[in-house]
C-alpha positions as MATLAB code, in Angstrom:
seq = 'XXXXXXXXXXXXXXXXXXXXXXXXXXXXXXXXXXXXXXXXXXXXXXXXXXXXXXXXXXXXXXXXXXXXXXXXXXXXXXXXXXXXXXXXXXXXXXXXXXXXXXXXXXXXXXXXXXXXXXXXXXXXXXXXXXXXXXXXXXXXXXXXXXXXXXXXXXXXXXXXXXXXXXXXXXXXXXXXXXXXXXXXXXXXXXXXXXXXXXXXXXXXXXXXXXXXXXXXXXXXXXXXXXXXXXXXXXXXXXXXXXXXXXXXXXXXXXXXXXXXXXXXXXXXXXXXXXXXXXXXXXXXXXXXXXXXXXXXXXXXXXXXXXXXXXXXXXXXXXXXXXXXXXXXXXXXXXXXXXXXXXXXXXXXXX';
ca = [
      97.454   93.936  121.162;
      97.168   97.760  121.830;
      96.699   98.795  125.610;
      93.662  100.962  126.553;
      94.614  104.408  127.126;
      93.873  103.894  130.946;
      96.259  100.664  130.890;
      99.101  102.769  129.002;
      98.676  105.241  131.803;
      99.374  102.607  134.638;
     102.170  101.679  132.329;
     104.533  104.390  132.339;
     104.148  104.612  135.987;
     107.167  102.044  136.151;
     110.158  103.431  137.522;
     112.356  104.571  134.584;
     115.826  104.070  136.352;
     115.198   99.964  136.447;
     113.284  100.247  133.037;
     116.069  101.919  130.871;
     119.570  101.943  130.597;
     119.844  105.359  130.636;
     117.122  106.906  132.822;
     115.819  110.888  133.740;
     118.641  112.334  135.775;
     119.696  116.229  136.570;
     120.822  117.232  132.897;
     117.414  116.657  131.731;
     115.564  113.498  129.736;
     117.605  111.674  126.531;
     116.706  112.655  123.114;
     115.325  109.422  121.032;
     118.450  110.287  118.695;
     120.763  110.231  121.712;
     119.740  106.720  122.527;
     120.219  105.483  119.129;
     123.031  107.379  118.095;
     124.840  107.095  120.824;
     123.645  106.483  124.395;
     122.546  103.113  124.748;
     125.376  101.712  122.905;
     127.751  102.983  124.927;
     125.800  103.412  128.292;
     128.205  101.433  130.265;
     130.851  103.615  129.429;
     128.788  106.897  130.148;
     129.112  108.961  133.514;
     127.762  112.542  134.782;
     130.902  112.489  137.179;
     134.282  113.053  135.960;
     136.223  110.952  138.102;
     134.948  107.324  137.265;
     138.013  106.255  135.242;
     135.884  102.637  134.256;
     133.307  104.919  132.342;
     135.852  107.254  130.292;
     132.908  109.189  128.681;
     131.607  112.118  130.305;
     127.607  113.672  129.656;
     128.325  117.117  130.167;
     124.951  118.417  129.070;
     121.356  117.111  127.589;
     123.077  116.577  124.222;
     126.585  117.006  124.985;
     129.593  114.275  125.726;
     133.237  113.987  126.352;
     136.031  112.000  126.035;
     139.255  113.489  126.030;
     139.904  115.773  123.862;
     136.733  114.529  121.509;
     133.756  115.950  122.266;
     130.155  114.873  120.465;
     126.589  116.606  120.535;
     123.587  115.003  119.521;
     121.058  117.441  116.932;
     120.800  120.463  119.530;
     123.548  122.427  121.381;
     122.376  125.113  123.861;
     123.987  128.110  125.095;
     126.044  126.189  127.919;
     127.109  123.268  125.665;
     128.116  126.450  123.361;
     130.065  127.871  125.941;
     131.838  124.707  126.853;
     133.345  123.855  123.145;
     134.139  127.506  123.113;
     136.313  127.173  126.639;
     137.841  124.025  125.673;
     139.161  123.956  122.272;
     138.174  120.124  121.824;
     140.287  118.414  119.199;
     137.439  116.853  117.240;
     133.892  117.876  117.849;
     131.196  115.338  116.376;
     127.583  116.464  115.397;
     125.004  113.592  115.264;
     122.230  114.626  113.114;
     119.270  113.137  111.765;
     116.875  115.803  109.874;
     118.153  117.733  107.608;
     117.844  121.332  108.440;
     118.921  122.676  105.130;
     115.799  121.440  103.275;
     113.027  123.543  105.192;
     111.018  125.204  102.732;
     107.627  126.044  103.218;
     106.849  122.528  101.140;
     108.454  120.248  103.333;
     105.172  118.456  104.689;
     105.781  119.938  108.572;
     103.287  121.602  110.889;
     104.145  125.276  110.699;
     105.211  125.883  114.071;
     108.249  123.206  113.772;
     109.442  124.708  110.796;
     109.898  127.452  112.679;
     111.711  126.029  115.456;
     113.628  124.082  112.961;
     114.773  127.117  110.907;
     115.328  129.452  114.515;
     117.833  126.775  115.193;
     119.279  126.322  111.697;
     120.065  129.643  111.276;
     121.473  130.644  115.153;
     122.800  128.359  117.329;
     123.335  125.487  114.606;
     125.731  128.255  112.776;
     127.683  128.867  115.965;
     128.262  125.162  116.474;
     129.078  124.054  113.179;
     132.286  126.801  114.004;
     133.893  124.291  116.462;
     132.297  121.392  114.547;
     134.778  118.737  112.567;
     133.012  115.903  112.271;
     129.201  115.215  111.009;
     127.890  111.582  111.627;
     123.858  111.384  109.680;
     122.083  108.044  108.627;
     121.414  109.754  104.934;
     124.306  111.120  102.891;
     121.743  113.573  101.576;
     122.276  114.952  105.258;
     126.169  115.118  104.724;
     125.642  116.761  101.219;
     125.062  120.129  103.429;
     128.400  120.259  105.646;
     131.141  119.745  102.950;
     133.407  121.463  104.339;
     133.444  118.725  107.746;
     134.374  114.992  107.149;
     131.100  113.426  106.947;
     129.936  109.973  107.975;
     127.067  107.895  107.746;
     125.852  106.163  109.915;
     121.852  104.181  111.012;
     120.664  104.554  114.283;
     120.861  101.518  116.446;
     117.707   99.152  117.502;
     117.359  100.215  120.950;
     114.022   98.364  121.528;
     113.838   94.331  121.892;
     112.030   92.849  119.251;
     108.302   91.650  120.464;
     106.896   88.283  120.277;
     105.039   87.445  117.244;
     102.584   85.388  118.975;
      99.991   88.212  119.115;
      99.447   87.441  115.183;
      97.652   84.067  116.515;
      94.642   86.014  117.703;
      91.341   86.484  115.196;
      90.410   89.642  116.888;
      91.412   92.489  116.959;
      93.416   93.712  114.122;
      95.923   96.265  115.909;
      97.431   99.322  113.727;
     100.273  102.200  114.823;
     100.943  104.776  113.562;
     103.844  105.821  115.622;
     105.079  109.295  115.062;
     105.588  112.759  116.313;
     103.282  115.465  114.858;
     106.239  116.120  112.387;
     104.695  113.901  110.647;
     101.124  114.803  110.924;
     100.812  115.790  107.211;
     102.064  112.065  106.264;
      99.163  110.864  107.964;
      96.422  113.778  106.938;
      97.309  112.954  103.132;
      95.989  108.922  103.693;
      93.465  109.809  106.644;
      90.277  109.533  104.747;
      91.149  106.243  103.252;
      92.204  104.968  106.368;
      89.061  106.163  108.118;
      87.545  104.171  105.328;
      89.479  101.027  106.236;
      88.788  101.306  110.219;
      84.771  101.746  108.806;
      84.798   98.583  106.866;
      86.797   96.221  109.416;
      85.347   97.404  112.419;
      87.468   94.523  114.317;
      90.705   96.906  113.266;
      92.225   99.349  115.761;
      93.779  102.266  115.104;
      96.626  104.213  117.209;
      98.252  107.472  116.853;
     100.339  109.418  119.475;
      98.921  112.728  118.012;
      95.550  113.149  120.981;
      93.971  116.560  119.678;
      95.952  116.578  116.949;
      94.510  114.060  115.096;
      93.220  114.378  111.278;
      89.789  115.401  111.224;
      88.304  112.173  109.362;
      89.921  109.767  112.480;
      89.190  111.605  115.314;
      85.580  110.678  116.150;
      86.047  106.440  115.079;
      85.063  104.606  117.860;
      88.434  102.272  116.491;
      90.930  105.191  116.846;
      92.678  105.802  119.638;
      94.540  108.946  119.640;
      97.084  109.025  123.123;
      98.886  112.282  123.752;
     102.141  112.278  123.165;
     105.156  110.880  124.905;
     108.285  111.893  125.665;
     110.985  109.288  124.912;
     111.233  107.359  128.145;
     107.408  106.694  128.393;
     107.311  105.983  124.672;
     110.226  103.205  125.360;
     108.220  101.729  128.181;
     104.848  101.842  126.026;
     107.035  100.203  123.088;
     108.231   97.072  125.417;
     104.177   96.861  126.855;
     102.722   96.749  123.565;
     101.986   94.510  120.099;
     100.566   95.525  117.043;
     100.011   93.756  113.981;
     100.267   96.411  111.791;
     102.255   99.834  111.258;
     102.447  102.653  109.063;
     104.620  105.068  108.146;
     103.276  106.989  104.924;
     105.558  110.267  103.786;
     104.895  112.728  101.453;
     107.379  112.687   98.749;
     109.673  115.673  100.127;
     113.470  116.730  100.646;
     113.026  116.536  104.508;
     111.394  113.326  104.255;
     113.745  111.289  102.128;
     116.430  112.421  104.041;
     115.076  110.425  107.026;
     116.378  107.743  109.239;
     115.320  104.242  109.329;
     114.445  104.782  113.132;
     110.779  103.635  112.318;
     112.130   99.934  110.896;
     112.566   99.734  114.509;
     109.947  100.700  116.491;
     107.674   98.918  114.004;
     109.978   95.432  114.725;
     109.616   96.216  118.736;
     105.757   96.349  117.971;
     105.725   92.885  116.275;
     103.737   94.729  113.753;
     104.275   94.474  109.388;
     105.657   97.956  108.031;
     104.379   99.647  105.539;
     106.323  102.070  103.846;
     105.976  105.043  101.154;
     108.003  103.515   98.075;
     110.586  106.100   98.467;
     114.054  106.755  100.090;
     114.833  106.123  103.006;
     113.032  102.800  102.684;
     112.995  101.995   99.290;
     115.730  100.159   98.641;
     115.662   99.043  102.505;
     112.624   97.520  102.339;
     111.950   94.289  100.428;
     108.748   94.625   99.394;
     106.868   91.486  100.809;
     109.366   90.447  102.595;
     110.230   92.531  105.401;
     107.417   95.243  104.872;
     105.085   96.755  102.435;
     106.239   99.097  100.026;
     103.046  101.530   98.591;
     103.066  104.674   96.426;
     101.722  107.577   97.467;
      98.288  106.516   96.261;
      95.630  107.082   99.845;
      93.663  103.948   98.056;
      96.849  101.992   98.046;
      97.023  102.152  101.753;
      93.535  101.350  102.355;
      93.551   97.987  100.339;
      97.151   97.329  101.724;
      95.842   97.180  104.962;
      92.587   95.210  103.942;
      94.735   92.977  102.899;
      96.601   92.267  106.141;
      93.589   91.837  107.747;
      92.282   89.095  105.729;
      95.932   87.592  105.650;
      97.399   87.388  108.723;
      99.770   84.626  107.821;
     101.402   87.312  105.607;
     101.228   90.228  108.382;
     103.317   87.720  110.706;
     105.601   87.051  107.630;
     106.470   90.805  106.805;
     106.342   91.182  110.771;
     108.890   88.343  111.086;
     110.804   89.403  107.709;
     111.032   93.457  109.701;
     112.865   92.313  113.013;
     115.620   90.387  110.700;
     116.222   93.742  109.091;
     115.647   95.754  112.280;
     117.902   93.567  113.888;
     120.741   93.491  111.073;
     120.527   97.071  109.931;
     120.145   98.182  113.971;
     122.814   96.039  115.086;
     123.731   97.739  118.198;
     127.677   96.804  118.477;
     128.153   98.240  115.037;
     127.189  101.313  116.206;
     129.295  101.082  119.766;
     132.462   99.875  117.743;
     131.905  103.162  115.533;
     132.028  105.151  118.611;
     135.182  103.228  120.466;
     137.456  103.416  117.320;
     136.043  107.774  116.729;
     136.872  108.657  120.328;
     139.902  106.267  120.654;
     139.057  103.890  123.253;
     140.150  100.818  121.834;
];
């Protein structure tokens, strides 16, 4: 069941350090795609010091890590990490990335102001890197189509969250819905938001979530059964993820370049949540996805969404099923030691 915004605010109080494997410290708060790219697979084998010879990989920056003479950054390098690949002369450096940058056009279904930040990276600092850059590891190979001249690799991000107890789908009341995104996604969501408003009007028992606070579409912002918390960064999100069930969770997408190049990284918060998924019917999880089976597949159809979710609520023997049938794919597709024995065999430490 969703926590109270006052509740999820006594919440995150818990110290990080004994919460997560790889806490705040001086270099500045993990990226989600550091975590499950790289990070929490390997955190036993991570170190900010460089003489720990039990924990052979060093975190030189927010985004940047070494291990001999192989170097990786995750999405963003900054001026220092810049400066540091420049100084070095690494013999392979890896770039972990998980939006594609190269399909920002002013129809890509993102709030303005990211595109921009998007694109300032793109074309500056991204161009400077991909100079020392040799390797490219993405979880789509439409991703990899844009750096042909690096050896590209694919590969999903890892489950970093434990999969929740189902045991919340017992309870008649209430009926608990996520949606758990960034405002990247706010256009997703504004393209369904009247017929979900709809839905939360005619099961008034149903509870909608969002971490979007002002942001929220205009039809869902004055329900009395929408909650809209301000966003998190990604340590308070991982502590609201392990504090929190839901029966239900959504992740519409408009049918765009930059969408269907996406990871599968919502498969797994949805699994941590307990909750059924419910998809657009389009890459990435089309073809992922069974449909009624381990999620709910839906076109692009606002109506579609609304009776998929009235549907839930009057069958919550199949919202535990597609909740149940998620975590098996979660946990298969997530499989955290694939993506550690990736990362031993690149960087040579086996």
């Amino acid at each position: 069941m969703a926590l109270l915004p006052e509740i999820v605010r006594r919440a995150v109080k818990v110290r990080l350090a004994e919460r997560l494997p790889f806490a705040k410290r001086r270099m500045g708060p993990q990226i989600p795609s550091g975590s499950l790219y790289f990070a929490d697979p390997l955190a036993d084998l991570i170190s900010n010091r460089n003489d720990n010879p039990e924990r052979p990989i060093r975190r030189l920056g927010r985004n940047l890590y070494v291990s001999g003479g192989r170097a990786v950054i995750i999405r963003y390098a900054g001026p220092a990490d810049l400066r540091m690949l420049e100084q070095n002369g690494y013999e392979r450096v890896y770039l972990v990335v998980d939006d594609d940058f190269f399909a920002l056009a002013e129809n890509d279904g993102l709030p303005a102001d990211y595109r921009r930040r998007l694109i300032a990276y793109r074309d500056g600092p991204l161009q400077q890197l991909l100079r020392h850059v040799t390797d490219v590891v993405a979880p789509s190979n439409i991703i990899l189509r844009a750096y042909r001249r690096k050896r590209a690799i694919q590969l999903d991000p890892a489950q970093c969250h434990r999969a929740g107890a189902l045991v919340h789908h017992n309870r008649a009341k209430p009926f608990d819905v996520v949606f758990a995104a960034t405002r990247s996604h706010l256009l997703d969501l504004n393209h369904i938001a009247e017929a979900l408003a709809e839905f939360l009007q005619l099961r008034p028992e149903a509870r909608l979530t969002t971490f979007l606070n002002g942001h929220a579409p205009r039809p869902l912002r004055s329900l009395p059964n929408a909650i809209h918390l301000p966003m998190m960064d990604w340590h308070r999100y991982r502590i609201f993820v392990a504090e929190n069930r839901f029966h239900a969770a959504i992740a519409p997408a408009l049918d765009t370049a930059f969408n269907r190049a996406r990871s599968i990284s919502r498969l797994h918060d949805h699994a941590a949540f307990g909750a059924a998924g419910l998809y657009t019917r389009q890459p990435p999880f089309a073809g992922i996805v069974a449909d009624g089976q381990s999620g709910m597949l839906l076109p692009n159809d606002p109506q579609a969404w609304r009776d998929g979710l009235l549907n839930l609520v009057a069958n919550r023997g199949l919202a535990r099923s597609l909740a149940s049938g998620g975590q098996v794919l979660s946990q298969t597709l997530g499989d955290m030691r694939r993506v550690r024995n990736f990362w031993l065999k690149e960087l040579e430490l086996v």
